[in-house]
N, C-alpha and C positions, 0 to 999 in steps of 0.2 A: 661919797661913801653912803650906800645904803643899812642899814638891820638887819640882816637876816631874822628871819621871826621865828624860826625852828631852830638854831643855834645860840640864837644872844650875840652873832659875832659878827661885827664888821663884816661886808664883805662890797668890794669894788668891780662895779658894773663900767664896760670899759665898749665903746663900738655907736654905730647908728641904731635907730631904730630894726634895719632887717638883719643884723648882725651884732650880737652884743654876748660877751662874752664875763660871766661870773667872779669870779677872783676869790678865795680865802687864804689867809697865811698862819701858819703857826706861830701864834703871837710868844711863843719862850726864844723865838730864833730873831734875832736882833738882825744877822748876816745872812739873806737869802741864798748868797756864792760863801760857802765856807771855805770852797779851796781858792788857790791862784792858778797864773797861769803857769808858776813854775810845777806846783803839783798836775798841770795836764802833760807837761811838756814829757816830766818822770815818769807819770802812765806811763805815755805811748812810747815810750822808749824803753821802759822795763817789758811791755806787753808786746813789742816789735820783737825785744831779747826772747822772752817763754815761745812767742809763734815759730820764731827760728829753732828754738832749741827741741821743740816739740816736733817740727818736721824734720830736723835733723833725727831723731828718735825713730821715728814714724818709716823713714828711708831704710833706716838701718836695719828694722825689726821684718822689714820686706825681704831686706834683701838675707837675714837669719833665717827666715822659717818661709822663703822661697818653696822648697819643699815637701812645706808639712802641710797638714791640711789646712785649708782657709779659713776654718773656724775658731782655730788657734791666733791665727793670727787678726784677728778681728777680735777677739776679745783680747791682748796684749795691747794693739790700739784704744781701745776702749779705754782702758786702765789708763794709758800715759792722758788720753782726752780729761776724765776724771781729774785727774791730777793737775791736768792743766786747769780744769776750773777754778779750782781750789788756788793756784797762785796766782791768776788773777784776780780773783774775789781778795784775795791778799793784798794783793797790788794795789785796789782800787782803795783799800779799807786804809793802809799807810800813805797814801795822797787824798785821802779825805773826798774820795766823789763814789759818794754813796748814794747818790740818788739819781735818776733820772726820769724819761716820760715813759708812761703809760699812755696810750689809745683806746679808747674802750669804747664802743659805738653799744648802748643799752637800743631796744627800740625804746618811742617815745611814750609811750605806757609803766617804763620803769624808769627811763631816767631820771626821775624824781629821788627815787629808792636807792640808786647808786649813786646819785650824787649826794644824799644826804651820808652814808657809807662812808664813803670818799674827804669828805668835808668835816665829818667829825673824827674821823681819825688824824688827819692832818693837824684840824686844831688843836687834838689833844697830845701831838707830839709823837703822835705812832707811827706815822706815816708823811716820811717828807718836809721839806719847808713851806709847799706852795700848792696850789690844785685851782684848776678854773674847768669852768665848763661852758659850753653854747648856751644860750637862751634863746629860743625862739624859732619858729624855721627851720628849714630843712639845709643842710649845706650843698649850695651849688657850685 
């Protein structure tokens, strides 16, 4: 474990010299996996249920306003789409997986800036359990 010297915070440098990769964690989160695997299994099964049930919707609303203009029916779609975010984001919120990755490619002139961004929101609980970033080098 290294100091971070802009943070105060632990942070675990993990890799060789041409590839090493940063580490901070949200030190109020004891459990980095708050869900299990029964809460993925419930996702994707509640979210298999909404995908169906949304194309089942989605079929029907075609085959209603077949006739009408397709402006209408692209905004009906729309609507049921919305709707489906919203129970997923439900979905994920009652199985406890609330978090996931982000990709963010800064060029190397700001990386610095958004990893400090990134790094102290995490550790102060705003953002996620965990966050790492490259050091060094261009990735080949």
């Amino acid at each position: 474990m290294d100091m971070d010297i802009d943070t105060k915070e632990e942070v675990e440098v993990k890799g060789n010299e041409n590839s090493k990769w940063i580490y901070i964690k949200n030190p109020a989160i004891s459990n980095s996996i708050p869900y299990s695997d029964e809460d993925i299994n419930n996702f994707r099964n509640r979210g298999a249920e909404l995908l169906q049930t949304f194309n089942d919707k989605r079929m029907a609303l075609r085959d209603e306003f077949r006739d009408r203009p397709r402006l209408i029916l692209e905004q009906k779609i729309a609507t049921q789409r919305r709707m489906l975010d919203i129970e997923i984001l439900e979905a994920s919120r009652a199985n406890k997986l609330l978090s996931g990755k982000w990709m963010l490619f800064p060029s190397v002139g700001r990386v610095d800036k958004v990893w400090r961004i990134i790094a102290e929101a995490t550790a102060s609980g705003q953002l996620g359990f965990g966050c790492w970033v490259r050091a060094g080098g261009l990735c080949r």
